[in-house]
N, C-alpha and C positions, 0 to 999 in steps of 0.2 A: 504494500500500500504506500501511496507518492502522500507528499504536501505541498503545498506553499513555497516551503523553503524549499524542496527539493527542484520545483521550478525554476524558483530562482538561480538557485547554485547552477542548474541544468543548460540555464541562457544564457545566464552572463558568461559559463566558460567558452559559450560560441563565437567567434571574429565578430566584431563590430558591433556587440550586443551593448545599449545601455537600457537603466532602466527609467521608466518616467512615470506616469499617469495619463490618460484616458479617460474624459468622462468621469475623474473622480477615483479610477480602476487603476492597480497596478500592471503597467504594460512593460511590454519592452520592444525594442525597436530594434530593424538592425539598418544602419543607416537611414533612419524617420520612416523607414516602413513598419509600419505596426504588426506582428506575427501572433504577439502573446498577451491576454489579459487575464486579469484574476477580475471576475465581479462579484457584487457585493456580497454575496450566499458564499463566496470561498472558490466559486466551480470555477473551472479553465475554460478558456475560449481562446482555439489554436485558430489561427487564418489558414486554410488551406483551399487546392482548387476543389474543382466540382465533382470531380471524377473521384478523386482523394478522399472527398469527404464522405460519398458516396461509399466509398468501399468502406471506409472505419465505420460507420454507420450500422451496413448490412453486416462487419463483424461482433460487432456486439452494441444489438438496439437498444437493451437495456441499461446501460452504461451509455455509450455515445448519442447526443443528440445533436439534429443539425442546428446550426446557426443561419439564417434567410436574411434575404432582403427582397421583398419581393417573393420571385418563385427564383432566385438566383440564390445557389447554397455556395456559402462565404467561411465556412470554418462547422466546426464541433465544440461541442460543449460536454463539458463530463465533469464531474466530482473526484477531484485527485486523489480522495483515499478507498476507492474502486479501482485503479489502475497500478499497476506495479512499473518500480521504477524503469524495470527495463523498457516496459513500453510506453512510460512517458518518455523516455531518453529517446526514443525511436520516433514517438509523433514529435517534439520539441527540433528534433532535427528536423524531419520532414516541412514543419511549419517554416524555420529558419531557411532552407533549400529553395523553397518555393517563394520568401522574398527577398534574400539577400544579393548583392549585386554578383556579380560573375566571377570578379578579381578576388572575390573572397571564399567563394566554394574549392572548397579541396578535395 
């Protein structure tokens, strides 16, 4: 089971990661692209594409939910102490992949 804190620790050790706020939400950024928030209830909300989110979704409905705008799915939502660290480590990167610039993926 993941936290808060393991998020944290999780993005900031990524290239280019700081952290700020959003809407009043602990986020983080990686070059002012937004990837990662914590809202108010404590759940995560990773930004990822559509297809991405789709799949985490159909892997486990009762833990991941989508995040919309519209009918356009823009991330997932889940409660980090349902998730084990390995696979927050595993979506954290994925979310980070999906906005960080080129010069920075390894």
């Amino acid at each position: 089971m993941s936290t808060v804190a393991d998020l944290r620790r999780l993005a900031l050790a990524l290239p280019g990661v700081t952290e700020g706020t959003h809407f009043r939400m602990v986020a983080f950024r990686v070059r002012d692209k937004g990837f990662a928030t914590v809202d108010k209830d404590g759940y995560v909300q990773l930004a990822l594409g559509e297809e991405e989110v789709a799949a985490v979704v159909a892997e486990d409905p009762a833990v991941f939910g989508e995040v919309t705008r519209g009918t356009r799915r823009l991330g997932v939502r889940f409660d980090p102490a349902k998730v084990d660290e390995r696979r927050l480590t595993a979506l954290v990167e994925l979310s980070w992949r999906h906005h960080a610039p080129k010069d920075l993926l390894r």
